[in-house]
N, C-alpha and C positions, 0 to 999 in steps of 0.2 A: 504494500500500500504506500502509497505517496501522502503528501499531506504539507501545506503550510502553516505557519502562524504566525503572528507580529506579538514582539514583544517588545514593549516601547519604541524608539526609532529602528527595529531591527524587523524584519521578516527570513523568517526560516526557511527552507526547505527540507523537508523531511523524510524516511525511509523506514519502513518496518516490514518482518516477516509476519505471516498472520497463518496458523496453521489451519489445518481443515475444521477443526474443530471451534476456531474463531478466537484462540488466542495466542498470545504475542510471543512469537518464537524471538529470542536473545532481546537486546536494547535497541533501542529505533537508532537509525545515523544522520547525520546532518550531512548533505549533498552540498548544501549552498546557504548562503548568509548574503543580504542584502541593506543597504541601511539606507533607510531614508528620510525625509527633513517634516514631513507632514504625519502628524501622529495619528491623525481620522484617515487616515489611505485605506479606504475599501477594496482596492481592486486585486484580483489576482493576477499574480505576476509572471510567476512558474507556470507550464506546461510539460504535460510528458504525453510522447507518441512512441510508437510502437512499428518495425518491421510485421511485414501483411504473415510471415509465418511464428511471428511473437519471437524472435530469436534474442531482437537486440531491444532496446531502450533509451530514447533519449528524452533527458529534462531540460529545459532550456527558459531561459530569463525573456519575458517576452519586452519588459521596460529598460531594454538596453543597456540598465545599470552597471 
């Protein structure tokens, strides 16, 4: 699972394993850290797509930061 958050001027990007049974295999990992100047920032920033046979993954910054 992927996942963001904002923690005061910071937004996260975040990583976890979730087993079949719907919980959390080891600690989630941090991908990426962003920081920015407006503390009400709603929008998401991160994206993640996916190769058409699921092989590969990629997360990517969509606010250029």
């Amino acid at each position: 699972m992927f996942y963001q958050y904002q923690q005061v001027h910071t937004i996260y990007c975040m990583a976890a394993k979730i087993g079949m049974d719907g919980k959390l295999i080891g600690a989630p990992r941090e991908l990426d850290h962003t920081d920015i100047m407006d503390i009400h920032y709603q929008s998401q920033i991160y994206s993640v797509i996916y190769s058409e046979d699921k092989k590969w993954i990629v997360v990517f910054n969509e606010d250029g930061q």
